[in-house]
N, C-alpha and C positions, 0 to 999 in steps of 0.2 A: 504494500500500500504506500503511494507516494506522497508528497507534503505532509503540511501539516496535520496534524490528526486532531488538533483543536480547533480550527480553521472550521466545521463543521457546524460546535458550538455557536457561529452565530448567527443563527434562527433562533438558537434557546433565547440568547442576549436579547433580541429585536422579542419576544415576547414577552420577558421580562418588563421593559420597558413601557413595553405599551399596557401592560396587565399593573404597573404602579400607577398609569394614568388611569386606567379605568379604577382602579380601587379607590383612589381620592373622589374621583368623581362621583361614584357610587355611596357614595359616604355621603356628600351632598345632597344630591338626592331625596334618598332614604332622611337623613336628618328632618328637610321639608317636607316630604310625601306623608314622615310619621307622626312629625308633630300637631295635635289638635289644635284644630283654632278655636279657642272658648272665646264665646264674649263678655266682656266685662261691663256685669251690667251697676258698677261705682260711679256717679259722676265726675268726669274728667276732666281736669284743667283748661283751660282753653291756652297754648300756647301764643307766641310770637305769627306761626303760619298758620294756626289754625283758621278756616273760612268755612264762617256758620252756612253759608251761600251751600258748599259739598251736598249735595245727595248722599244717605249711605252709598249707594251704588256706584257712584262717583269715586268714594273714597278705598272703597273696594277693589276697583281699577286700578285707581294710584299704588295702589298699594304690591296687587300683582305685577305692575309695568317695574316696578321698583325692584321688586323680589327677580325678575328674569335679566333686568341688567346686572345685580349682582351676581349674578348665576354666569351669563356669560363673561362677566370679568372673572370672574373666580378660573373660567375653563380655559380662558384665554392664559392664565397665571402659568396652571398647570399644562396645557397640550408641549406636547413634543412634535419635531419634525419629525415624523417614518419614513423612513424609504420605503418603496413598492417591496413587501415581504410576499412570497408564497408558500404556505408552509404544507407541503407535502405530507399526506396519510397513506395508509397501502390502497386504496382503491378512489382514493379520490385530492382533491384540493381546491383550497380559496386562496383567493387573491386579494391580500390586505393595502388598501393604498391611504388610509387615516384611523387615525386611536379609534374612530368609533365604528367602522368596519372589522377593526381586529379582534374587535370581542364579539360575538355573533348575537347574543343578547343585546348589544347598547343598539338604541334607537335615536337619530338623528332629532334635535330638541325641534319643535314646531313653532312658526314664528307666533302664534297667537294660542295661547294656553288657555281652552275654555276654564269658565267655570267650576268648580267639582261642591257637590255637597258633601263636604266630610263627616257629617255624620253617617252617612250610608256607606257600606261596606265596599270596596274598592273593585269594579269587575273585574273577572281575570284577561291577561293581558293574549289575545289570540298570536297563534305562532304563522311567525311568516316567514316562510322559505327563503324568500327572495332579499330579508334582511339578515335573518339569520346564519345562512350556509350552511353549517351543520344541519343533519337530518335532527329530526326531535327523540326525545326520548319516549316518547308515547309510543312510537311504533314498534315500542317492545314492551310484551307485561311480564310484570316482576312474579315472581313465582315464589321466590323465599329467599331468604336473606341468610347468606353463609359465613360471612366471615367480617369482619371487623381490624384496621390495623389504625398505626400511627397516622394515614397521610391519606385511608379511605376505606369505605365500606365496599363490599363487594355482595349482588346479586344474583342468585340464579334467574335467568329471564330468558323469556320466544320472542323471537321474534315473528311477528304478527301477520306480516308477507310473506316469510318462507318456512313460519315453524320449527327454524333451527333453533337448537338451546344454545345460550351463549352465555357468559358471565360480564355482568354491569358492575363496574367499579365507578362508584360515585367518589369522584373528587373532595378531600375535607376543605375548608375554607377555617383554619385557624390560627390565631396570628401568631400563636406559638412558634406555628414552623413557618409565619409568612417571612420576606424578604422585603422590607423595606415596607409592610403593609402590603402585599405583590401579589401575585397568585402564586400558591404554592412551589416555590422552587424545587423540590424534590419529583412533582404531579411532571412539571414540567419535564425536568430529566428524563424523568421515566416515559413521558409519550416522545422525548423526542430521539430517547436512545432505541426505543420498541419498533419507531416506525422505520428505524435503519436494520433491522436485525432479520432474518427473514431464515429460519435454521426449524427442522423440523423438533430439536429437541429443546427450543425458547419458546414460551410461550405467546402463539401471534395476537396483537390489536389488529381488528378489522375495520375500526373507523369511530371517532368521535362524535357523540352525541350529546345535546342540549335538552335542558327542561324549559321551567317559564321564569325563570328567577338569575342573578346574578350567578348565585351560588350552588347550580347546577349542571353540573356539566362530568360528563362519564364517558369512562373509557369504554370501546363491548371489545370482549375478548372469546378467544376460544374458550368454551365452558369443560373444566377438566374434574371430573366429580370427586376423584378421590386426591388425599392431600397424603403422600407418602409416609411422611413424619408420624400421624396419626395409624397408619395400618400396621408400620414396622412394630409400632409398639400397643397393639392390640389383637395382635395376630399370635396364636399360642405355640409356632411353631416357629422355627428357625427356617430364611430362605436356603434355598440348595446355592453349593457352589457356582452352579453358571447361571442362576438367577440373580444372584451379588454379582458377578461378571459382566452380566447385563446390562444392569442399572448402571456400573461404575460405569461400563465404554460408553452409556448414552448422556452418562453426565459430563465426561471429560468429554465429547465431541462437542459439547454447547458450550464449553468454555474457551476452548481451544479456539472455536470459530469467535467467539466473544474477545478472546484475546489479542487473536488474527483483525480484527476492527480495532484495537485500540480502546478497547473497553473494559471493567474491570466491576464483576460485580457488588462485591466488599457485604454483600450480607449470604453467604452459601449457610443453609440450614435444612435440617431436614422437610422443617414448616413450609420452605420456599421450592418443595419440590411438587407437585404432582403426575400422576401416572391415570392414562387410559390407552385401552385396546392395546396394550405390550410396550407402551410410547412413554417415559420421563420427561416430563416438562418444567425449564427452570421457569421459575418466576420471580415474579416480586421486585422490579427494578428502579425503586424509590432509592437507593444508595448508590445505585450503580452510577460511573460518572465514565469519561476519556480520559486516555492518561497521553503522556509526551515521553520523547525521548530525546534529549535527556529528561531526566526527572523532576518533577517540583513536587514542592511538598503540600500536603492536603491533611484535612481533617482529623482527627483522631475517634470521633464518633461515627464509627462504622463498624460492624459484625457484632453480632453476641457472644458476651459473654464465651460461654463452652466451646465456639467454634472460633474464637479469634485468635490472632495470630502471636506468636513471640516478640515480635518487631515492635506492635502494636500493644501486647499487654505492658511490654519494657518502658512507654512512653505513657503513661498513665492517664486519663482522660481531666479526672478529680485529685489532684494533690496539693495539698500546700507547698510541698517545693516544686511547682514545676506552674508556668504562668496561667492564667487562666485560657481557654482553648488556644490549649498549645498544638500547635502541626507538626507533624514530621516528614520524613520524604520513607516512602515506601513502593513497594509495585505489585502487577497482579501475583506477586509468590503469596498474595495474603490470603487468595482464591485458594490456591493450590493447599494450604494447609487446610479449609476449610471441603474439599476435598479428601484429602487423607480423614479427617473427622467422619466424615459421610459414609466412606467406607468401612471403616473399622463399627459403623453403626448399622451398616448392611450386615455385615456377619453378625453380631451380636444381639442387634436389636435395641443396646444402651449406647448411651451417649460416652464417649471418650473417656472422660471424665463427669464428676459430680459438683451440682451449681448450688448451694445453700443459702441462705438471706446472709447478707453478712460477708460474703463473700467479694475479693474487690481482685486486682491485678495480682498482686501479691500471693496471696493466697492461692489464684488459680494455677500462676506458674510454679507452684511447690509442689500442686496435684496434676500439674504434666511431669517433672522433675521425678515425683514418684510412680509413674508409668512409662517414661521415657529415658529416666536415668539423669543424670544430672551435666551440662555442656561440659563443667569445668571454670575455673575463679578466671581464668584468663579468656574467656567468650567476648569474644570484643564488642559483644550488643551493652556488655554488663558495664562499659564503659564510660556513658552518661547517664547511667540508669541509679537511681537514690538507692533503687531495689538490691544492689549489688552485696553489701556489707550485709545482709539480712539472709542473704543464703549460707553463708559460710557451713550452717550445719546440714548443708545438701550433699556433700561429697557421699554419704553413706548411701546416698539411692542409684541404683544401678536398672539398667533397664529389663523391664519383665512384660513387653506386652504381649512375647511368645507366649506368655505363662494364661495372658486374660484374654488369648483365641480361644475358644470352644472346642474339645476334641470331638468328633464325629461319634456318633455312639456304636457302630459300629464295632471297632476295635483300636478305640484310645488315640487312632491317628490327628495329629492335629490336622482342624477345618482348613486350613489357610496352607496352600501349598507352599515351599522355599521361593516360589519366585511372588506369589504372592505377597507373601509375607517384605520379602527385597521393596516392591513396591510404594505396598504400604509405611515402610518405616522413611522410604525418600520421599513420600509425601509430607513425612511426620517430621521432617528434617528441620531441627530450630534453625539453621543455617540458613536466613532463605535465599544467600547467592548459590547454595550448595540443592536448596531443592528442588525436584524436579520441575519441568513444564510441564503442560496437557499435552503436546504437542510429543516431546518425550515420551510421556506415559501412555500415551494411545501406542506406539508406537513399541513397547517391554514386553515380553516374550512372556507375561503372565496372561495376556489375551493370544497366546499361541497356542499353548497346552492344552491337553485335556484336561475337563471336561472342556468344550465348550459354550459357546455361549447361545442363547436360547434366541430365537427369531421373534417370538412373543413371548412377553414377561407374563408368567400365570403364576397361582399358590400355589402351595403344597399338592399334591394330588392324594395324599395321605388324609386331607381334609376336606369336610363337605359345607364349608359356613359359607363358600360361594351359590351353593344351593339352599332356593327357600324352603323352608322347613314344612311349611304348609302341602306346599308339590310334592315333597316325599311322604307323609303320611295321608292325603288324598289320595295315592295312588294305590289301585287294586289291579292286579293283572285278571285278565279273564282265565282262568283254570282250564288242561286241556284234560283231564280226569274229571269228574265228578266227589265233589268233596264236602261235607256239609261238617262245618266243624266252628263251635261257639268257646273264648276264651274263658276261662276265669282269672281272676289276679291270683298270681302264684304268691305266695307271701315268703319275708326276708326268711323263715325259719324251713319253708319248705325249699326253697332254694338251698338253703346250708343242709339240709337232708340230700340231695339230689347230689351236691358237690361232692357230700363223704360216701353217698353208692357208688359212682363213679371212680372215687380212690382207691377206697375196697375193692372194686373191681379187679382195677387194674395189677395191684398188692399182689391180689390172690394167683392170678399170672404169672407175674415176677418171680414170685415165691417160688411156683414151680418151677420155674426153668431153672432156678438157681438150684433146687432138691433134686430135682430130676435128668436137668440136658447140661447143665454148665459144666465144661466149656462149649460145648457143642455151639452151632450157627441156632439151632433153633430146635425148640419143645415141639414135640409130638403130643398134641391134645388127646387125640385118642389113646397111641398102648401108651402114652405118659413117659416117654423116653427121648434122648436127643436125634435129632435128625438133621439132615445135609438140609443145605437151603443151596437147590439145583446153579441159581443162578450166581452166588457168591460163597459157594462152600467151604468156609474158613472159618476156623475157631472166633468165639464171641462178640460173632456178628449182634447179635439178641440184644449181648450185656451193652457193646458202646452204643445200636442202635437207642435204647433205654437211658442212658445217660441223664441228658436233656428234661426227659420226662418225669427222671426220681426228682429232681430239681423245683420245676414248674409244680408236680403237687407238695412240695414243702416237705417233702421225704430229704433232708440234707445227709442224716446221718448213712441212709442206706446209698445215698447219693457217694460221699465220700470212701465209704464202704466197698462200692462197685471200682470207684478209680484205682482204687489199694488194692482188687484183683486184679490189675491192670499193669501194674508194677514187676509182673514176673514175666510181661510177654517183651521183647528186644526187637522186634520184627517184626515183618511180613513176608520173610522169605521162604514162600509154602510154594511148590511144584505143583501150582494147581490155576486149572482156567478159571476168569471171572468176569461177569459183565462189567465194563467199565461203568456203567449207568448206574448198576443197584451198589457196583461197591464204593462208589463217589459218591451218594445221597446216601449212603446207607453208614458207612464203615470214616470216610474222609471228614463227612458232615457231623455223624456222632463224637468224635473224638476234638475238632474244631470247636465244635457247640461248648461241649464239656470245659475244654481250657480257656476259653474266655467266660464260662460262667466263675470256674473259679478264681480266676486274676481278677476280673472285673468287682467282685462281692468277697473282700477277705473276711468279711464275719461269717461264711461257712464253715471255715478249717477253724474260725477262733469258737464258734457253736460247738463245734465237732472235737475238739481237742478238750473243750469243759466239758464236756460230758463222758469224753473218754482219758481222762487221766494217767488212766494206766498204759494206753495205747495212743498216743499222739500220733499227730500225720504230718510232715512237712511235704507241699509239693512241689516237683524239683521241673517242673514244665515236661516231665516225660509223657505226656499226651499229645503236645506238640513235638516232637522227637517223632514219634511212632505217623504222627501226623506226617511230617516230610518225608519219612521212611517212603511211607504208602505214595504218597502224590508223586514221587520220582517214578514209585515200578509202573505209574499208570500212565507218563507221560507220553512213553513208544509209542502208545496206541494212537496220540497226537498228531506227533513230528516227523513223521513221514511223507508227508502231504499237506493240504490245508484241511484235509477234514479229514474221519478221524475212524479207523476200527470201532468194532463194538466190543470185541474181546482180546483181554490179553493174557499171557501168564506173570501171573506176578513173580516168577525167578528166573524167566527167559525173555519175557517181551512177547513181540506178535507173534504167536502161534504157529508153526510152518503153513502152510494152505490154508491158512484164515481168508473167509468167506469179503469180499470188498463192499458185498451190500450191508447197510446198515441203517438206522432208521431215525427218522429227523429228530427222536425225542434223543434216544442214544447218542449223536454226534452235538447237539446245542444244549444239553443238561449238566454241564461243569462248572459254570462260570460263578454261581454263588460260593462255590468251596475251594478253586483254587483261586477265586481273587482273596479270600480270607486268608488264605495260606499264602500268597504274595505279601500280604498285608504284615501279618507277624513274622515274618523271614525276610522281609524286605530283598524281596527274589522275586524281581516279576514274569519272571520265564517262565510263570505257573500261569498265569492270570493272560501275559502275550499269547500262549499259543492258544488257548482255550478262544479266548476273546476273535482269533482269526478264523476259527471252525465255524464259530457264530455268524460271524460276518460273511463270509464264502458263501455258506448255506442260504441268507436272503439273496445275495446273487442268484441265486438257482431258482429264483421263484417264476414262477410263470407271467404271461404279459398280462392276465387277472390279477398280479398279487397273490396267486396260492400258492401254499406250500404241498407235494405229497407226502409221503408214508415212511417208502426207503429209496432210495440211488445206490448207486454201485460210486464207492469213492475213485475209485481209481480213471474211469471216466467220465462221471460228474453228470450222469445221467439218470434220471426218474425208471425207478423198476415198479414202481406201487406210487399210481397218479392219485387215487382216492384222499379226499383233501377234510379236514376235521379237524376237531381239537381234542380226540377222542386217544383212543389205542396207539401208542407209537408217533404221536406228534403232541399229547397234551407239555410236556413239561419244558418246549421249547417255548412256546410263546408263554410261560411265567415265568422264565425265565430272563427273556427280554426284558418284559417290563420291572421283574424284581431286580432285575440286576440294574435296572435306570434309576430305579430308589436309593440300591444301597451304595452304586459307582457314582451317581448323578453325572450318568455319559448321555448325553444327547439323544448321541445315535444311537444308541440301542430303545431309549426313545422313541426316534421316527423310526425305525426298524419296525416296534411293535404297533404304532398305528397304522403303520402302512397295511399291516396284515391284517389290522383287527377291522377295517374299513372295509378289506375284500371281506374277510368272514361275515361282516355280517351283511355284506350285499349280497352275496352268493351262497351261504349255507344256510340261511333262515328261512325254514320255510315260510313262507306267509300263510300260508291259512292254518297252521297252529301257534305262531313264531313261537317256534324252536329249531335250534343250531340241528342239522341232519350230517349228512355225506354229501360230497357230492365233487367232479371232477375238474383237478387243477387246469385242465386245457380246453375243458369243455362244459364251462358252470350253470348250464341253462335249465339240468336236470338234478332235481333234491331228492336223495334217496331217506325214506321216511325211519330211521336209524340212527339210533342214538349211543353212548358207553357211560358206564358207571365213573368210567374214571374221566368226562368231560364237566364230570360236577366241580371240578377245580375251578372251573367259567365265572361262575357268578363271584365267588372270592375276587379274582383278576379284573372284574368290574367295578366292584366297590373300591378296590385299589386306586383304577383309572379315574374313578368321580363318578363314572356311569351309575350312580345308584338307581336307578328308574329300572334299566334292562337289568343290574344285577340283580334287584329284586322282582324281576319277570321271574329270571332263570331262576334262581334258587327255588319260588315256591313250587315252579311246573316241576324239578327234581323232587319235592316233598309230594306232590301231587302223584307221582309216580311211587313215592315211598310208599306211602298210604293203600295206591292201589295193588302194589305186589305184594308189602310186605316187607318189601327193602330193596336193592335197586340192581336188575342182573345186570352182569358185565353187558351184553348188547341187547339192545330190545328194541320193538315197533314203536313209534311214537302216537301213531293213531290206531293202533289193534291193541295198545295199552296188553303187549305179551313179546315175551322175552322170544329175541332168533334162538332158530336150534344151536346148540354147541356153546350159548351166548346164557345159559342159566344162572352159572354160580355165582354165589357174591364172596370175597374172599375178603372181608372186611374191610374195604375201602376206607378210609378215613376225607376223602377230598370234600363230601356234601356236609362232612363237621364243619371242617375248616370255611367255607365258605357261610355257613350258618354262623359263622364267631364273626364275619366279617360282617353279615347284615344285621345282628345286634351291634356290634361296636357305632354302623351307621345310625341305624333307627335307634337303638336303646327303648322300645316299647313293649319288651315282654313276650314276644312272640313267638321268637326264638327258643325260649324257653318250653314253650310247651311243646314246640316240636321234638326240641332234645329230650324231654321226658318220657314223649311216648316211644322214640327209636331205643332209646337207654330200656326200657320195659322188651322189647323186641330184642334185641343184643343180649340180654341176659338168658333167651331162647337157645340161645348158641352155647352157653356152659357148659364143660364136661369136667369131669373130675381134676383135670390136672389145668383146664385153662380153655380159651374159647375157640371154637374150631367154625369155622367158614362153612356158609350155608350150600348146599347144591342138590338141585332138584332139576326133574327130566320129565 
């Protein structure tokens, strides 16, 4: 940008000037307009000029002709020359060529001023376009009044011609912040810096509008409903990583561009942001001014408190030793700190720091000092600063804001990546020739990394408070069974009955395997002995799979109990085939689960050691050990290729003439257990190659979006097109999206909507909607066929937000419960009867799980009575030694 950058400034000047001529004269006015004319009805002296001869009416005359030549001397006193001003808006302009054109309100005086009877109420004064220029304010209704600041009020309002909503900021008129008695010099800045600014992420004025009076005149702006500051900290969750990613690049691009003008906001706050449809809008540009280069010095009454700068708190606004509005020279690095503040208020949700009554410069730089660490007694800011000799007991604070990021709950990682973190602290830089730019920062390799950053800014998908509450429990799906079933309130004490059948359940299970199969993979319900479990036959599959669950029911002691049988196994070096699938959720998962219950929750082993005295337990992390063990013999089945075996030997690797087909759930089902196992080993060659089987695999989808069944990896071709979320494809698309919850990676993200978009274009049947079968290359036909194990569906909905369809699907799975009895691996959906071959139920757990998800959503009770009556059915299943799987022919 060339010249000067002040040189701009004078349109402000020229309105300045003619806004103190209107103000004096407006005062005039008003003074006459308001005061009553009583008459005095005393008899009055007769002076030197008095002449009995006067008519009242006569003297009434006199009296007005008197009052208008003082009026025109008074204006003649006060008028300025103007030059011909035109002051540009974004969609329009007027052309000012005298004081009483430049206000759109002032009307040209009348050479003959009738009459007025001042006792009657004054008409209102009709708007005239052709004197005014601005369009009026009327032709927007005010709808509700939002906000309130120093310098205006601000309106939600339509407008009236095109129905858009917009926000009206009425201008204040007080002389507090007037300038010379002027029009507001801040009102002014602010429309004449707004109407130069034109950035998708500042907030646009679309044009100036007038009321009927002096002291009305408003800005309309884009109407932005939600105000940042207020959601960050009303929202119960923490944003994800590239949701903070987000926000920060849309905020440093409106600075950046802000700065690129030669402009400098000087009040960044959270208050000053607002956000719609994925979009961060700065606002608020009553402080905002142009700066030069070189520098001059300015104000010291800019930013708040919490968000203000080093530079600025060193220079003190209010002191006795320092003059009264003292200035200093500063530049936009005062922005940039108020940036860094923003951010560290994205992650968190708290402000940097804490703002107390009582609180002054002083005070605040000892509580960045204690978050930031202290410059050091030779900070050359400390140089004119009074404040200087009053730190000396700061050298003890050392910087700890790695300490006040939030770690991920996950597993302990901290929220804020190393380069993140590098960012953050050069924004945070007391130094402000040493801190970064926007220009810089847009530009830092923490907007490079994964995760990335999100195309639209949404909530959590964990939560449903963007959904009205009304809509979810109005809604009733139409039933594709027949089901006639009235609730009652379950009550707190029948609930705590219901929780402790279900743990005794479980117990009594436990118990066996441990009496009867341990070490064995798994209990034999019937002869009550241990037995092979075909697909991962290896010792104390059972006990780690259990792990987790002694835990969850508050069983610690047998919890810590099971780890300590755990203790004698060194390995997995067994001469034996295993599905990659069951021993990765089953065996990698259990033992993962287990050692971050315990690290995470040390009052376990402290529970567990008072109660056993005689037998303490210290754990030495061998669950992760055994953990690495396993995730290395499983990884050949990987690294071969991009996608992945289904079987390996866990003491040789791939099998000799291992089969290449394998099946979409088999090759995309890793990524929750070895990104955990990347996570505590800080090894990501677990979490990389997994992550690129996943990825490959949506390559391979069809020009629908569907995925099939199984391909042959080795040529990357569909052997089984039939396309579902059923048999052999359920646990890849929960996977997707679980894994975008707990990596916060984008792409796996758009990965799972991509697919879930086709699913339910193409596998719903419509005339029962329910998810059927139906072909990845040729979707036009719904086979009416459903799997026990597609009940995972509605869970993965409520996750998404979809509560509407997840609460379709889940009751049409209860609908089916009801009608069988319990739900066979494949069935009809409208002959409501299980396909041949397709009978058994092998105790699925997936229509629990997503039952937990649609109480967690609705929390109305509902849920409950369905678990009670499947829990009465399940106890059906009991045999002497533990519960055995239903199968009927």
């Amino acid at each position: 940008m060339s010249g000067n950058p002040l040189e701009h400034d004078s349109v402000l000047s020229e309105l300045l000037s003619v806004a103190k001529t209107l103000k004096v004269q407006e005062k005039k006015e008003t003074k006459r307009e308001m005061v009553p004319v009583v008459e005095n009805t005393q008899p009055k002296k007769k002076g030197r000029w008095d002449d009995d001869s006067d008519s009242e009416e006569e003297k009434r005359k006199k009296i007005a002709k008197k009052e208008r030549k003082q009026q025109a001397k008074a204006a003649k006193e006060v008028k300025v020359e103007a030059p011909l001003v035109t002051v540009a808006m974004p969609d329009s302009s007027y052309v000012v060529d005298d004081y009483y054109a430049a206000h759109p309100l002032m009307e040209l005086p009348p050479e003959e001023e009738p009459m007025v009877d001042v006792t009657a109420p004054a008409p209102p004064k009709p708007f005239k376009e052709s004197i005014h220029m601005c369009r009026s304010v009327n032709k927007y209704k005010k709808l509700e009044r939002l906000n309130e600041g120093s310098y205006g009020i601000v309106y939600k309002a339509q407008n009236m011609e095109t129905g858009e909503i917009v926000a009206l900021k009425r201008i204040k008129f007080n002389d507090a912040v007037m300038v010379q008695e002027a029009f507001p010099v801040t009102a002014l800045r602010e429309i004449n810096i707004l109407q130069d600014l034109h950035h998708p992420n500042i907030l646009h004025v679309q044009e100036m509008v007038v009321g009927d009076s002096l002291g009305e005149i408003y800005m309309v702006m884009d109407y932005e409903p939600k105000e940042l500051g207020k959601s960050l900290h009303s929202i119960p969750y923490d944003l994800t990583a590239s949701e903070v990613k987000t926000l920060l690049y849309q905020l440093l691009s409106g600075i950046a561009y802000l700065h690129r003008h030669w402009y400098f906001h000087r009040d960044l706050k959270s208050s000053n942001l607002l956000y719609r449809d994925g979009v961060l809008k700065i606002c608020d540009f009553g402080m905002a001014r142009r700066y030069s280069n070189p520098l001059t010095k300015y104000t010291q009454h800019v930013v708040t408190l919490l968000y203000r700068a080093p530079e600025l708190l060193l220079n003190p606004q209010e002191d006795a030793r320092f003059p009264p509005n003292r200035i200093v020279m500063y530049d936009n690095k005062v922005d940039m700190w108020g940036v860094g503040c923003l951010f560290y208020e994205f992650i968190t949700r708290e402000t940097l720091i804490t703002c107390n009554q009582g609180d002054n410069e002083s005070s605040i730089l000892v509580k960045l000092f204690r978050v930031l660490g202290y410059p050091g007694d030779d900070f050359y800011l400390f140089k004119d600063s009074p404040y200087a000799s009053s730190f000396s007991n700061c050298n003890q604070y050392y910087p700890r804001l790695r300490e006040m990021i939030p770690a991920a709950p996950f597993v302990g990682v901290r929220y804020l990546s190393n380069n993140g973190m590098d960012l953050l602290l050069r924004l945070l830089e007391f130094d402000p020739v040493k801190r970064i730019s926007a220009e810089e920062a847009l530009d830092h390799p923490y907007f490079k990394e994964l995760p990335a950053m999100k195309d639209v800014y949404a909530c959590s998908i964990l939560l449903c408070d963007h959904l009205p509450r009304e809509s979810i429990e109005s809604f009733t799906p139409t039933p594709s069974f027949r089901f006639n079933a009235t609730y009652e309130e379950i009550s707190d004490v029948e609930r705590q009955r219901i929780a402790a059948e279900v743990r005794s359940l479980f117990l009594y299970g436990y118990r066996n395997y441990l009496d009867h199969a341990y070490p064995a993979a798994q209990l034999d319900p019937l002869s009550c002995n241990g037995a092979s479990f075909p697909q991962c036959d290896i010792p104390y599959v059972t006990l780690i799979d259990t792990l987790d669950t002694l835990h969850v029911l508050n069983c610690d002691d047998l919890f810590v109990d099971a780890v300590r049988l755990l203790d004698a196994v060194k390995d997995f070096d067994y001469d034996v085939n295993v599905s990659v699938f069951e021993t990765t959720i089953r065996v990698l998962g259990g033992l993962l689960s287990a050692h971050m219950m315990l690290t995470d929750n040390l009052t376990i082993l402290e529970h567990y050691n008072q109660n056993h005295p005689n037998s303490m337990y210290r754990y030495r992390d061998h669950l992760l050990a055994l953990a690495v063990d396993l995730g290395d013999r499983l990884l050949p089945a990987f690294q071969d290729n991009d996608l992945a075996y289904g079987t390996i030997n866990l003491h040789s690797g791939v099998p000799i003439g291992e089969t290449p087909i394998s099946s979409l759930a088999g090759i995309g089902s890793s990524l929750l257990e070895f990104a955990a196992l990347s996570a505590l080993t800080d090894n990501l060659v677990y979490i990389d190659t997994v992550r690129r089987c996943m990825l490959r695999l949506f390559e391979l989808r069809s020009p629908y979006d569907l995925m099939g069944k199984h391909l042959n990896i080795n040529t990357e071709t569909w052997t089984e097109t039939a396309s579902c979320m059923g048999r052999n494809s359920d646990s890849y698309y929960e996977y997707l999206l679980k894994g975008y919850i707990l990596l916060d990676d984008p792409q796996l993200y758009d990965m799972f909507i991509t697919l879930y978009y086709a699913l339910d274009t193409y596998n719903k049947a419509r005339t029962v909607q329910w998810y059927g079968v139906t072909d990845m290359n040729d979707p036009d036909h719904v086979v009416d066929s459903s799997y026990s194990l597609s009940a995972f569906w509605p869970g993965v909905q409520f996750l998404l937000g979809d509560y509407v369809g997840g609460k379709a699907s889940v009751m049409r799975f209860l609908y089916a419960w009801d009608a069988f009895g319990y739900i066979p691996e494949y069935f009809s959906i409208m002959q409501a009867k299980a396909h041949k071959g397709g009978e058994d139920y092998p105790l699925r757990p997936e229509l629990i799980e997503s039952m937990m998800y649609h109480d967690e959503v609705f929390r109305n009770g509902e849920m409950v009575h369905w678990g009670r009556m499947i829990l009465k059915q399940l106890k059906n299943t009991m045999t002497k030694a533990g519960s055995e799987g239903r199968c009927e022919s």
